[in-house]
MDTraj code that builds the backbone (N, CA, C; nanometers):
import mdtraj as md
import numpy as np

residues = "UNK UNK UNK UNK UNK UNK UNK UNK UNK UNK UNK UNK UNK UNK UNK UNK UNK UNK UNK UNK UNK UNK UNK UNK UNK UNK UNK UNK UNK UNK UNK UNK UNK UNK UNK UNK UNK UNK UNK UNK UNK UNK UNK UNK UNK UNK UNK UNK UNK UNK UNK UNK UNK UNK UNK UNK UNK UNK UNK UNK UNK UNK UNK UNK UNK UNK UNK UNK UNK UNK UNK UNK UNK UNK UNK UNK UNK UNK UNK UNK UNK UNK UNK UNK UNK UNK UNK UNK UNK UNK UNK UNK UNK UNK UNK UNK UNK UNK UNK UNK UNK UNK UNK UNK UNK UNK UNK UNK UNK UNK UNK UNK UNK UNK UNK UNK UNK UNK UNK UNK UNK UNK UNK UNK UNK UNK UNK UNK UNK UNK UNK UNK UNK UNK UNK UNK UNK UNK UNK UNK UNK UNK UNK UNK UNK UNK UNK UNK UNK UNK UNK UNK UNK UNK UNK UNK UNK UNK UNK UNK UNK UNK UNK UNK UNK UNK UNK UNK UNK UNK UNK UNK UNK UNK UNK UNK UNK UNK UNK UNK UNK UNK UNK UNK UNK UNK UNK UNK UNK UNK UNK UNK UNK UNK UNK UNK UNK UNK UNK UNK UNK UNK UNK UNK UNK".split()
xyz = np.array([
    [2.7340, -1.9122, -1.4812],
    [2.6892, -1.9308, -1.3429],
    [2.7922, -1.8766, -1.2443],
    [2.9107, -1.8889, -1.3096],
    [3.0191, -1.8332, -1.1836],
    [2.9759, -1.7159, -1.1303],
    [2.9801, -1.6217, -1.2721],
    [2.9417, -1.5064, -1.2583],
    [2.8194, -1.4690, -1.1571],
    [2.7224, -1.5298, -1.1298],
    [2.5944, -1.5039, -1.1047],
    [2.6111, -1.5347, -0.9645],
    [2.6987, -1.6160, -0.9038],
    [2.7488, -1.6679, -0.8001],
    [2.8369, -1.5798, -0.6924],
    [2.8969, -1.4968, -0.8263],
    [2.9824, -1.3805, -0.7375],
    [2.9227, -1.2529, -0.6902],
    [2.8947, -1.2082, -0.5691],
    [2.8037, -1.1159, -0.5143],
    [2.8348, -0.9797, -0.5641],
    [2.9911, -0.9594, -0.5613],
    [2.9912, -0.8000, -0.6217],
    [2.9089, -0.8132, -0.7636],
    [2.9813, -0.9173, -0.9022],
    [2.8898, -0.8905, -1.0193],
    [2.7009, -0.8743, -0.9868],
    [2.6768, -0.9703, -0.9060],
    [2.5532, -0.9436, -0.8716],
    [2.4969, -0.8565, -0.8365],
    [2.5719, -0.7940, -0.7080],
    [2.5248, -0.6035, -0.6997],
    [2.5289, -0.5247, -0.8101],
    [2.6284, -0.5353, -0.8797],
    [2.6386, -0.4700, -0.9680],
    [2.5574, -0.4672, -1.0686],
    [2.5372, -0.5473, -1.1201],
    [2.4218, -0.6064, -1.2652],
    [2.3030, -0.5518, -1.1820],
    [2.2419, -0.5643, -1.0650],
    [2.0836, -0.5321, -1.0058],
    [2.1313, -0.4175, -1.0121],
    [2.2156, -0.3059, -0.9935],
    [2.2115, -0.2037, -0.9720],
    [2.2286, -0.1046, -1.1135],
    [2.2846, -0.1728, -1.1816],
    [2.2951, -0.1303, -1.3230],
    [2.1477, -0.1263, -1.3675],
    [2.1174, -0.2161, -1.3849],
    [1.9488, -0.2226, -1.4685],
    [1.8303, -0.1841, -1.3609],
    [1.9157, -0.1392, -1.1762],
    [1.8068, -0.0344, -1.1311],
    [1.6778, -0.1251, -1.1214],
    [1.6851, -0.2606, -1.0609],
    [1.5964, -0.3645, -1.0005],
    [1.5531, -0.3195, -0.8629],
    [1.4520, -0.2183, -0.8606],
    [1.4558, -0.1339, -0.6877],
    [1.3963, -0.3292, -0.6232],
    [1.2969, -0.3488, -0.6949],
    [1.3148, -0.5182, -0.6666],
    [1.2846, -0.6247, -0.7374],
    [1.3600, -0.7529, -0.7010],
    [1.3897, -0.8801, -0.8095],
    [1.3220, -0.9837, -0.7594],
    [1.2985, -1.1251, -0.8708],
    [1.2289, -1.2307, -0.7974],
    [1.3713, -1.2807, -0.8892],
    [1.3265, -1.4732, -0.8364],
    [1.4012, -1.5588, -0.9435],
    [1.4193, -1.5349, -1.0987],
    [1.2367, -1.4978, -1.1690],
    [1.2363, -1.4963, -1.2620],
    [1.3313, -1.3635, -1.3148],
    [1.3396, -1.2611, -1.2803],
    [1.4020, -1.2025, -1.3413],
    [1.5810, -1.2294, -1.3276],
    [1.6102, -1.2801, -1.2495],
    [1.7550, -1.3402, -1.2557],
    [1.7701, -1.4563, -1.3835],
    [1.6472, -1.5067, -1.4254],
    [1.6696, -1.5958, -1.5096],
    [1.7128, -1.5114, -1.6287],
    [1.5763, -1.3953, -1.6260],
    [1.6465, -1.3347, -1.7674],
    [1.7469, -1.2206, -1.7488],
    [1.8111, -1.1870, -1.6416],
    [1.9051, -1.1477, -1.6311],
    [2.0582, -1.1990, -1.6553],
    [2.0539, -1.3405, -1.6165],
    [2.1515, -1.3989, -1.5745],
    [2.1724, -1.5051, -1.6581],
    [2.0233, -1.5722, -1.7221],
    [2.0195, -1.6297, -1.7897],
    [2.0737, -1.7585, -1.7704],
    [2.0014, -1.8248, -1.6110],
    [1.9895, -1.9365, -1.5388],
    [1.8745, -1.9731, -1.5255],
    [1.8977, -2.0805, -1.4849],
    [1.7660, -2.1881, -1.4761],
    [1.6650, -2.1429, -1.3407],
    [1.5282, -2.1426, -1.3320],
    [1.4339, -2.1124, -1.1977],
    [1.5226, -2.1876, -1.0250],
    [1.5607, -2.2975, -1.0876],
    [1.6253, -2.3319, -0.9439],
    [1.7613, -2.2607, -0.8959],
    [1.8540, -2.2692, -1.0106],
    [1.9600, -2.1687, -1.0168],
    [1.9567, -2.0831, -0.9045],
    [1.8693, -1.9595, -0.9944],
    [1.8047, -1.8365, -0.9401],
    [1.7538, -1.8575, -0.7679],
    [1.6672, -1.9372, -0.7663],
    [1.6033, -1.9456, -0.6041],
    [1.6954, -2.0013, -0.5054],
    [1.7548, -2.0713, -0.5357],
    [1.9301, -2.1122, -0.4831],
    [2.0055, -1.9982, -0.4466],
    [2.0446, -1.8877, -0.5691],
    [2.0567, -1.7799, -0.5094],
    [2.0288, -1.6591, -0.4234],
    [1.8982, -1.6689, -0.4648],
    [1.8071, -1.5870, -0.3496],
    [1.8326, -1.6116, -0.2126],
    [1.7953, -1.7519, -0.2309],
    [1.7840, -1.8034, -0.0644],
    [1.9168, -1.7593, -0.0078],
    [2.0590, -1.7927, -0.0876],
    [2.1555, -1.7862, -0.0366],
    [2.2587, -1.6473, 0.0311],
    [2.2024, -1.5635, -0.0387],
    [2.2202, -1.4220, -0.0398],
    [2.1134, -1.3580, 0.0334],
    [1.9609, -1.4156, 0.0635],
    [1.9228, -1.3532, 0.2267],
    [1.9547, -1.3902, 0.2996],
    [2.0153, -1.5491, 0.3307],
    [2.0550, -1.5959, 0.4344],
    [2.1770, -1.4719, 0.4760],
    [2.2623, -1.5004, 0.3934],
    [2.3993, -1.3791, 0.4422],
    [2.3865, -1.2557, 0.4256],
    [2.2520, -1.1962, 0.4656],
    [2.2000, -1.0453, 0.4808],
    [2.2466, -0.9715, 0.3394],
    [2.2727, -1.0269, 0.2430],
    [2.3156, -0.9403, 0.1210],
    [2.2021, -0.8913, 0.0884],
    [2.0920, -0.9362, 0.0533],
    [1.9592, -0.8796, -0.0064],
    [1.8751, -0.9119, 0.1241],
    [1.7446, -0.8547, 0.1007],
    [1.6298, -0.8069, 0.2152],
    [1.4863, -0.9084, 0.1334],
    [1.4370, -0.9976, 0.1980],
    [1.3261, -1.0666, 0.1201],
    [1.1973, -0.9426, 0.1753],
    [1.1330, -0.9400, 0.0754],
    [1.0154, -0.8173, 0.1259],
    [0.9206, -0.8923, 0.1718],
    [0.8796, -0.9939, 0.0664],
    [0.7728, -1.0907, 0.1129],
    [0.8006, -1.2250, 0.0060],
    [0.7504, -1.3230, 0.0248],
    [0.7918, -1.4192, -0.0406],
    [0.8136, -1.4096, -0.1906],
    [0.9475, -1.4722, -0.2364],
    [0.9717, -1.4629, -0.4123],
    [0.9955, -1.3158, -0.4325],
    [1.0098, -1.1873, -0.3764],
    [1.0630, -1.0677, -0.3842],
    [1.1238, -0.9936, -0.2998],
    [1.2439, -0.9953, -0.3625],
    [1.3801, -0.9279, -0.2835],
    [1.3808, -0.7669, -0.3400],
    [1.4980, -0.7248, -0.2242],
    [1.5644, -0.5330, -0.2652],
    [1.6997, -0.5797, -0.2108],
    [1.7576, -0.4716, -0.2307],
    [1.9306, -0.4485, -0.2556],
    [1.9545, -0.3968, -0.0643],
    [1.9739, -0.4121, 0.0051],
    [1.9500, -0.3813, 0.1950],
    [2.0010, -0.2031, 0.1079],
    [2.0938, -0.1526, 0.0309],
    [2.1243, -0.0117, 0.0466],
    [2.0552, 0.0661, -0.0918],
    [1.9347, 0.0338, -0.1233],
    [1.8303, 0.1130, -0.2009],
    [1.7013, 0.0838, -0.1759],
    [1.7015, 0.0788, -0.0135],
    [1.5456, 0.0543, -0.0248],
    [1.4115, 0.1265, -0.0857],
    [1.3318, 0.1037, -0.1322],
    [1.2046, 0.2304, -0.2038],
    [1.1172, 0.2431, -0.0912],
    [1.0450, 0.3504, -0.1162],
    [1.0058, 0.4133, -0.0137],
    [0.8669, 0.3129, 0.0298],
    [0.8735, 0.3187, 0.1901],
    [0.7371, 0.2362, 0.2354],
    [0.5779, 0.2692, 0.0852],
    [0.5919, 0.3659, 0.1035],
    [0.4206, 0.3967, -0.0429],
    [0.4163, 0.3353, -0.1387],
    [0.5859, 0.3063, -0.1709],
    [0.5798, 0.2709, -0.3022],
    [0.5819, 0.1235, -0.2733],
    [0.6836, 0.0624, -0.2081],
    [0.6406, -0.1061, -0.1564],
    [0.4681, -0.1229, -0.1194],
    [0.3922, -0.0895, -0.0803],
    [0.2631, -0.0554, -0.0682],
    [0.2295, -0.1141, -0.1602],
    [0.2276, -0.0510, -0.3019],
    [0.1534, -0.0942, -0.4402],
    [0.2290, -0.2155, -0.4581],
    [0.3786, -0.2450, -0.4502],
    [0.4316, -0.3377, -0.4967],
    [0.3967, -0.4859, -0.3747],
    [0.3908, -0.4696, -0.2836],
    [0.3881, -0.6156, -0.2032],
    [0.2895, -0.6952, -0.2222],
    [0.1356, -0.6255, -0.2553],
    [-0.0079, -0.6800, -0.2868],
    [-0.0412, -0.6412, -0.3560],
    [-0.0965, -0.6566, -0.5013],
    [-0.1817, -0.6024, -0.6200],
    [-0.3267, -0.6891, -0.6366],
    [-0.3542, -0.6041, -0.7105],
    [-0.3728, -0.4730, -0.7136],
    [-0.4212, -0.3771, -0.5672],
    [-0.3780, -0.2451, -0.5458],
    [-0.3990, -0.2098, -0.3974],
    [-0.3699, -0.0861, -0.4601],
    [-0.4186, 0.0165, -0.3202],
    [-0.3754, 0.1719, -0.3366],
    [-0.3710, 0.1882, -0.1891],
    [-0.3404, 0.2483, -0.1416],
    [-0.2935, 0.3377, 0.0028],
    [-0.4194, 0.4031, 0.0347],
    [-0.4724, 0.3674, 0.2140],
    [-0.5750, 0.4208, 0.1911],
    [-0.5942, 0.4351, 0.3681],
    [-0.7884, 0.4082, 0.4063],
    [-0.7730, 0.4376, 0.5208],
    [-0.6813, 0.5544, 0.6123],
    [-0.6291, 0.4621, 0.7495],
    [-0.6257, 0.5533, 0.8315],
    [-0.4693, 0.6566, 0.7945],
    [-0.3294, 0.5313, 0.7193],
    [-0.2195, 0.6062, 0.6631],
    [-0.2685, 0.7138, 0.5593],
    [-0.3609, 0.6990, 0.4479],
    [-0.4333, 0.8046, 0.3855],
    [-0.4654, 0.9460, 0.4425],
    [-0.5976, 0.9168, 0.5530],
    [-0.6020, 0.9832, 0.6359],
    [-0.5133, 1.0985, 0.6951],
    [-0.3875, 1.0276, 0.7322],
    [-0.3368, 1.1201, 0.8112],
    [-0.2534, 1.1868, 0.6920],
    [-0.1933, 1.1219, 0.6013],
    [-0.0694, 1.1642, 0.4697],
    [-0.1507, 1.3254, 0.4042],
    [-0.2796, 1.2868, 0.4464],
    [-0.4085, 1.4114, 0.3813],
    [-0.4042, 1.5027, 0.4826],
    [-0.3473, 1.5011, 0.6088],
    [-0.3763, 1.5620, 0.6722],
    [-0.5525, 1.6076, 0.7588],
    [-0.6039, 1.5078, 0.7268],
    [-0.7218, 1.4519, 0.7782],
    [-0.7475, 1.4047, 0.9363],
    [-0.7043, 1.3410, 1.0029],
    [-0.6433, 1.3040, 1.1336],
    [-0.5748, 1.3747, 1.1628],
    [-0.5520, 1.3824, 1.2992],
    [-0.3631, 1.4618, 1.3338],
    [-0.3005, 1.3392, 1.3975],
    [-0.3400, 1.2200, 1.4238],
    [-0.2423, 1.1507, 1.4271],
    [-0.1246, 1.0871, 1.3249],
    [-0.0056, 1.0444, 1.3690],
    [0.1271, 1.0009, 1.3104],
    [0.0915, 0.7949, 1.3142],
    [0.0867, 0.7932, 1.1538],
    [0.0167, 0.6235, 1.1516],
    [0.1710, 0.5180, 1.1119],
    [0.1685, 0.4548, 1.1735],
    [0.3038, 0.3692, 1.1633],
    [0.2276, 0.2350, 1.0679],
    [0.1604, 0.2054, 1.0558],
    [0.0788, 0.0814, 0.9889],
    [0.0707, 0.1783, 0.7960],
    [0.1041, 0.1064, 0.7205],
    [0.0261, 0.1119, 0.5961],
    [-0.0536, 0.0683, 0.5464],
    [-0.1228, 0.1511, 0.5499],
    [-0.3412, 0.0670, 0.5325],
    [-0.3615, 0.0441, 0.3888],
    [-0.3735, -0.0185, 0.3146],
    [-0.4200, -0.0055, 0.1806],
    [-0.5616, -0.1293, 0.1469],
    [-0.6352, -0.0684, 0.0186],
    [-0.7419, -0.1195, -0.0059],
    [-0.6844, -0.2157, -0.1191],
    [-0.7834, -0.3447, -0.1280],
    [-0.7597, -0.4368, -0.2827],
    [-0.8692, -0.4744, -0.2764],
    [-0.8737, -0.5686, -0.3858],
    [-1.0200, -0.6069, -0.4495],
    [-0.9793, -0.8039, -0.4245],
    [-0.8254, -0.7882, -0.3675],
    [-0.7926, -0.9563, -0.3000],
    [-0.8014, -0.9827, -0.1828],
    [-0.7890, -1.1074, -0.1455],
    [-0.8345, -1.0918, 0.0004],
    [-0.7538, -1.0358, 0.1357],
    [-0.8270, -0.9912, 0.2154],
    [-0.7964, -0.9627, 0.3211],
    [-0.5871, -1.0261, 0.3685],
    [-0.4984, -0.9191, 0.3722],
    [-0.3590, -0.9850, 0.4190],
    [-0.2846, -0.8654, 0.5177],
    [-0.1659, -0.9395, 0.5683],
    [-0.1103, -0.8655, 0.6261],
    [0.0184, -0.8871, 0.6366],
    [0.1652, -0.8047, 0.5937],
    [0.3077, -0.8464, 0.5728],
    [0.3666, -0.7481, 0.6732],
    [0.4678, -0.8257, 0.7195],
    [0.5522, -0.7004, 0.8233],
    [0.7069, -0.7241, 0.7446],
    [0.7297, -0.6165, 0.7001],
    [0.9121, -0.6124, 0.6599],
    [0.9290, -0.5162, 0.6531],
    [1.0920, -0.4879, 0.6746],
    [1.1396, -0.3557, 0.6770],
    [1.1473, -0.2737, 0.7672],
    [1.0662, -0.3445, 0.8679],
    [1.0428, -0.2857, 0.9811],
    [0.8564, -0.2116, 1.0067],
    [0.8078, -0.2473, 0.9014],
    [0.6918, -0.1819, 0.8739],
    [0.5757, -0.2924, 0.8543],
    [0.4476, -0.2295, 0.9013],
    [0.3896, -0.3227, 0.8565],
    [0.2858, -0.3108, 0.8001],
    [0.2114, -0.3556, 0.6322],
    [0.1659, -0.3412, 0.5145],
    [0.0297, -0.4282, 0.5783],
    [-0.1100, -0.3240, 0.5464],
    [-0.2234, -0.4249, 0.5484],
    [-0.2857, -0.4039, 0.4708],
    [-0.3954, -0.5161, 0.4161],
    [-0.4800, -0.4904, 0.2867],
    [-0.5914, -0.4903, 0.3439],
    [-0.7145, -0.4790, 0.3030],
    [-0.8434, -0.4998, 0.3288],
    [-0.8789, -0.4773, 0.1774],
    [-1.0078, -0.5726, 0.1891],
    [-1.0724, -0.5952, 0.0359],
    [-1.1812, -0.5087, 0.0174],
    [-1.2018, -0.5089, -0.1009],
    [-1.3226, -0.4442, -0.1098],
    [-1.3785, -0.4360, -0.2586],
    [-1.5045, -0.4615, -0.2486],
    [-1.6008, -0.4699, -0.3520],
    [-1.5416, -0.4190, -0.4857],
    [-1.5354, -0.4916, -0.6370],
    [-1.4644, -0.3907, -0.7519],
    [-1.5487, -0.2711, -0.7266],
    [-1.6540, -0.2536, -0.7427],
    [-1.7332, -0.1411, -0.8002],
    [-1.6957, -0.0043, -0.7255],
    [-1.6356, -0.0220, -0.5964],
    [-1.5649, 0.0644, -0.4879],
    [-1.4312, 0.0707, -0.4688],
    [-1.3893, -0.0054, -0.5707],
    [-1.2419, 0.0379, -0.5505],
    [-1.2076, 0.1314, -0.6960],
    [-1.1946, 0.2249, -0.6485],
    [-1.1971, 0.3639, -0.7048],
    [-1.1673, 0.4996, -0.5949],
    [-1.1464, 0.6282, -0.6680],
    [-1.0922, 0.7404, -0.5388],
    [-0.9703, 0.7709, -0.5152],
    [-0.8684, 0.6814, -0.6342],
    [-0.7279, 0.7492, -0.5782],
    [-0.6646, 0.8005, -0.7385],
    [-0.5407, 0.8568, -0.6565],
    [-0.4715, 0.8819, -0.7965],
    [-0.3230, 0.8642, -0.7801],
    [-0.2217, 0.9010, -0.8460],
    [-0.1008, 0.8637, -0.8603],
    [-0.0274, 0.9927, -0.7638],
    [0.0804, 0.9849, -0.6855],
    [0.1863, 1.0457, -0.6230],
    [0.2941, 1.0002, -0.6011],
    [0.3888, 1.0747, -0.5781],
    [0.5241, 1.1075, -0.5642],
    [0.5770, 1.0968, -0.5119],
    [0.7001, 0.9936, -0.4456],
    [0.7589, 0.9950, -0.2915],
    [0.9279, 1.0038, -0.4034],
    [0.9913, 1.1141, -0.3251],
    [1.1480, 1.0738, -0.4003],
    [1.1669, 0.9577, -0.5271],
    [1.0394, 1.0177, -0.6007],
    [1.0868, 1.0039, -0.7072],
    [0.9973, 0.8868, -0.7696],
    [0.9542, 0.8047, -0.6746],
    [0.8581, 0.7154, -0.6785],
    [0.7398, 0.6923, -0.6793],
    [0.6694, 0.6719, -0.7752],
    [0.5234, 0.6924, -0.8331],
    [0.4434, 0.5727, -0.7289],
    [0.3482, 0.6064, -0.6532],
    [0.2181, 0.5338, -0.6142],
    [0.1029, 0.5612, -0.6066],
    [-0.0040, 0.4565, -0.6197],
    [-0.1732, 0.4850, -0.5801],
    [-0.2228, 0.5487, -0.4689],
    [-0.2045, 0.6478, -0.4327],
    [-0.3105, 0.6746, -0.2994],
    [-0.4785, 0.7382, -0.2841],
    [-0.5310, 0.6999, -0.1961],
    [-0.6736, 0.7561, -0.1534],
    [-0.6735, 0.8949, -0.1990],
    [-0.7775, 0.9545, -0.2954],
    [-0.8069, 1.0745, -0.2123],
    [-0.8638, 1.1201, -0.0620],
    [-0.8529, 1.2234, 0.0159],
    [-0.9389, 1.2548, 0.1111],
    [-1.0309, 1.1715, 0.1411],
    [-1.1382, 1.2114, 0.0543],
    [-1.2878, 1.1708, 0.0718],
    [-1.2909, 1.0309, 0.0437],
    [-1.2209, 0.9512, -0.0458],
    [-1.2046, 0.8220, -0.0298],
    [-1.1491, 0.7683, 0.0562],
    [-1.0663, 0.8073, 0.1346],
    [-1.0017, 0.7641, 0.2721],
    [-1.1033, 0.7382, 0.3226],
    [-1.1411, 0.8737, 0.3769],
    [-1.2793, 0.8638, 0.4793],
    [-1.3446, 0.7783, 0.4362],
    [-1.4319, 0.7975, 0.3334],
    [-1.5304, 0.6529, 0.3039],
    [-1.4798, 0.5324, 0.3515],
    [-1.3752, 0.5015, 0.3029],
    [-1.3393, 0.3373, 0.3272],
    [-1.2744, 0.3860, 0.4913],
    [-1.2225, 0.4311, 0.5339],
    [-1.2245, 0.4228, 0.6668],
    [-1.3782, 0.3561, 0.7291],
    [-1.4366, 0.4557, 0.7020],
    [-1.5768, 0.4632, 0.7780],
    [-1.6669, 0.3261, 0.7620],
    [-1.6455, 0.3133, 0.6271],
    [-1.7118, 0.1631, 0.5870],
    [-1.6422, 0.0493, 0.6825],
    [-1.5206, 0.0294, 0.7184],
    [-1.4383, -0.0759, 0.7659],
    [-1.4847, -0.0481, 0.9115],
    [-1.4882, 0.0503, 0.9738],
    [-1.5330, 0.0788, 1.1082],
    [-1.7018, 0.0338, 1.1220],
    [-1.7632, 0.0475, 1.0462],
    [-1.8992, 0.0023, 1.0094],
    [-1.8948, -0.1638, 1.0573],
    [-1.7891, -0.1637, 0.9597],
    [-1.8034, -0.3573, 0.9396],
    [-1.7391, -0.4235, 1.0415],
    [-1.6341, -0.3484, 1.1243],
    [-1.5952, -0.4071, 1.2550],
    [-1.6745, -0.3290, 1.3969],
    [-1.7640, -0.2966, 1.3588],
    [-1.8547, -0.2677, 1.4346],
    [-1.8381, -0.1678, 1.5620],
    [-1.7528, -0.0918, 1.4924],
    [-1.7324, 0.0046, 1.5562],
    [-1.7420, 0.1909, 1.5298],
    [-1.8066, 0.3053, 1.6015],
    [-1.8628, 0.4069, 1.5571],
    [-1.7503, 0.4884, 1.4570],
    [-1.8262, 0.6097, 1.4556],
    [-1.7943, 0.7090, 1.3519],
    [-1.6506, 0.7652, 1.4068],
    [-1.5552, 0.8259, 1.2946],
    [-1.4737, 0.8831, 1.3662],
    [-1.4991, 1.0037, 1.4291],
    [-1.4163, 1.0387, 1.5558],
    [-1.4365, 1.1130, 1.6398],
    [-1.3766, 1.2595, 1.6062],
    [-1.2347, 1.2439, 1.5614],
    [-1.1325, 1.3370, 1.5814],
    [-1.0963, 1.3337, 1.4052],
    [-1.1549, 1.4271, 1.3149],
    [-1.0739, 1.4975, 1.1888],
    [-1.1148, 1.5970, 1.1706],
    [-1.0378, 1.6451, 1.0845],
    [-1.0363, 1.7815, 0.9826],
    [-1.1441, 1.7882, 0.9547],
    [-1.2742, 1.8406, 0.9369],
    [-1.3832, 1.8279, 0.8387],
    [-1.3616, 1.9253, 0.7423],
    [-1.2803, 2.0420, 0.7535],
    [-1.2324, 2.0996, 0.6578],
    [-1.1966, 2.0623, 0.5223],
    [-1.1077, 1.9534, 0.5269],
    [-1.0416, 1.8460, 0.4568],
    [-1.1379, 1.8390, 0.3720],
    [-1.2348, 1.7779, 0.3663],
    [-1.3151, 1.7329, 0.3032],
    [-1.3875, 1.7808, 0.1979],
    [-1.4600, 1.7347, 0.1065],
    [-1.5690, 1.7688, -0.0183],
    [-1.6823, 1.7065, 0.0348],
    [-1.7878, 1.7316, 0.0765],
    [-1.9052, 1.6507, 0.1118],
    [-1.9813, 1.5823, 0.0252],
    [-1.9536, 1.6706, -0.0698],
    [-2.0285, 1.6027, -0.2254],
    [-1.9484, 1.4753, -0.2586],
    [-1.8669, 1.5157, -0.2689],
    [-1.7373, 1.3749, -0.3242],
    [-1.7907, 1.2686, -0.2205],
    [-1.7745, 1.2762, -0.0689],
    [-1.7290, 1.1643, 0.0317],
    [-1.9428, 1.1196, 0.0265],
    [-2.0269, 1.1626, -0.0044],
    [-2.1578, 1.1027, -0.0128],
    [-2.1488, 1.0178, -0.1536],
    [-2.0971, 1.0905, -0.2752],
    [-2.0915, 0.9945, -0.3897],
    [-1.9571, 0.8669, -0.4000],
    [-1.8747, 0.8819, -0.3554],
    [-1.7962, 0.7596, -0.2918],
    [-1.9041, 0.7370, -0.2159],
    [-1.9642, 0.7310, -0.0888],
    [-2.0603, 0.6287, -0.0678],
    [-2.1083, 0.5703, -0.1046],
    [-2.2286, 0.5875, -0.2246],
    [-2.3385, 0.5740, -0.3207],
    [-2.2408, 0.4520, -0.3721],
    [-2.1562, 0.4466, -0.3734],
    [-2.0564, 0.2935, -0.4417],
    [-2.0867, 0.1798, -0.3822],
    [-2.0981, 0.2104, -0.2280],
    [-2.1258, 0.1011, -0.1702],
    [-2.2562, 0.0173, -0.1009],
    [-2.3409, 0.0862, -0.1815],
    [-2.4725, 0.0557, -0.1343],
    [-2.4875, -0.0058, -0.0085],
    [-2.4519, 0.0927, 0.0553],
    [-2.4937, 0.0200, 0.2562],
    [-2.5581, 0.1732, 0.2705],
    [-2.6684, 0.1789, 0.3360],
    [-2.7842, 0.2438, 0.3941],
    [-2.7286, 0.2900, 0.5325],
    [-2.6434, 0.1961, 0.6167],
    [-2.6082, 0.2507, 0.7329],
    [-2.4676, 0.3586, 0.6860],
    [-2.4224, 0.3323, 0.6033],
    [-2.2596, 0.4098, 0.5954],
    [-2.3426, 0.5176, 0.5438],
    [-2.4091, 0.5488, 0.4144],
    [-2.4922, 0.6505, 0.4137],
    [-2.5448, 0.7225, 0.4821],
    [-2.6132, 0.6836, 0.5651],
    [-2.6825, 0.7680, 0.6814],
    [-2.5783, 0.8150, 0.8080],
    [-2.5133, 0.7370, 0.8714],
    [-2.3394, 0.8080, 0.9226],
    [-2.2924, 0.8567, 0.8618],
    [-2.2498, 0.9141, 0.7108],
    [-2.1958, 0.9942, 0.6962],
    [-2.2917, 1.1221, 0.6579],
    [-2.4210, 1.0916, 0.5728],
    [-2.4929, 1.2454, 0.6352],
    [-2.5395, 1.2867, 0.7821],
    [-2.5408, 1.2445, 0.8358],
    [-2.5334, 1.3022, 0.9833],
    [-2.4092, 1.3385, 0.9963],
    [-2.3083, 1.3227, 0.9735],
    [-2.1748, 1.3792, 0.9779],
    [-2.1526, 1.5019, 0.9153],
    [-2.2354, 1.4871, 0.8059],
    [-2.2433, 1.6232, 0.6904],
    [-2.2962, 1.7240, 0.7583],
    [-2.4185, 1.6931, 0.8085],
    [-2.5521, 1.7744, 0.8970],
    [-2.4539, 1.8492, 1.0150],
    [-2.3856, 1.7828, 1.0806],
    [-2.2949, 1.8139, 1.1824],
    [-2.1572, 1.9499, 1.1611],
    [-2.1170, 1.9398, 1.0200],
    [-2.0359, 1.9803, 0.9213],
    [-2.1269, 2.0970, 0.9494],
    [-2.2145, 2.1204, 0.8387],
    [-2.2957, 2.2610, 0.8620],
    [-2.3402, 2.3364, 0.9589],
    [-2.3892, 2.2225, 1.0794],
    [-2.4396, 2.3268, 1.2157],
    [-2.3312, 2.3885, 1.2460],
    [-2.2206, 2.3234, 1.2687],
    [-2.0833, 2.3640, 1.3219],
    [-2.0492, 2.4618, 1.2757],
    [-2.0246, 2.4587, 1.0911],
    [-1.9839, 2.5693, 1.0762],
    [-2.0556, 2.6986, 1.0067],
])
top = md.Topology()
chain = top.add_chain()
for i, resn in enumerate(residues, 1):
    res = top.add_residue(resn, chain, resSeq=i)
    for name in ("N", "CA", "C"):
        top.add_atom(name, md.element.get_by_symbol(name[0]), res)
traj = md.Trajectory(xyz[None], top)
């Protein structure tokens, strides 16, 4: 316990075994202390700014933080990156999104740390689908494709009752893809807004 007590061994040991982040339990089998032990320490070492709590029961090191995308997957599971941060990361929007939007199949949350702030929105299993794995320095996460952005954008704007988007790329897009991501969600109105969107797509271009 001394050991576990002393903050340099402690940096050191998380940084050795490369914990980008820790709860109690893994101090237990790190350290090979008891659950209270461990949360004793936690508490005591955010209090004195040594470690950064992300969200409750999971800490980071304040000088290795991982990148906002990748905390994304890690703060709420299951989740992928989606909506309007999607959106723009696709180059879909031209706006610059300070919020990280992501989809889950849990309920509806919202965490601010780091300076950032992480939101979920739920959504049906049968529709949560559309992303794939990427790369931030080094760090593997879930994000939207394109056309799944859009969809679940569009669906959430649906459901807060508010219209179509105004301002993207339609370039961006697969029309085929962003109608069969629809077809997931059996709503008749998101269907029909997004072929009129399609229809719009063609006159235009």
């Amino acid at each position: 316990m001394a050991k576990l007590m002393n903050w340099h061994g402690f940096h050191r040991k998380i940084s050795e075994k490369r914990f980008l982040l820790f709860s109690a339990r893994d101090l237990c089998r790190l350290f090979g202390v008891t659950d209270v032990a461990a949360m004793f320490l936690l508490h005591r070492y955010a209090k004195r700014g040594y470690i950064i709590r992300v969200k409750r029961g999971l800490y980071i090191l304040p000088d290795a933080p991982p990148p906002g995308s990748y905390l994304a997957n890690i703060i709420y599971q299951p989740s992928y990156i989606s909506l309007t941060a999607a959106l723009s990361h696709h180059g879909v929007i031209p706006e610059t999104v300070y919020e990280v939007t992501s989809i889950t199949t849990k309920s509806t949350r919202r965490f601010e740390t780091l300076g950032k702030v992480y939101s979920y929105r739920s959504l049906q299993t049968k529709a949560y689908t559309g992303y794939r794995v990427e790369k931030e320095n080094g760090f593997s996460f879930l994000m939207a494709d394109p056309e799944k952005a859009f969809v679940d954008t569009c669906y959430f704007r649906l459901v807060d009752g508010l219209g179509p988007i105004s301002r993207y790329d339609k370039e961006k897009l697969n029309w085929e893809k962003v109608l069969r991501y629809a077809s997931l969600f059996e709503n008749n109105k998101l269907t029909g807004m997004l072929k009129t969107q399609q229809r719009e797509y063609h006159v235009d271009g």
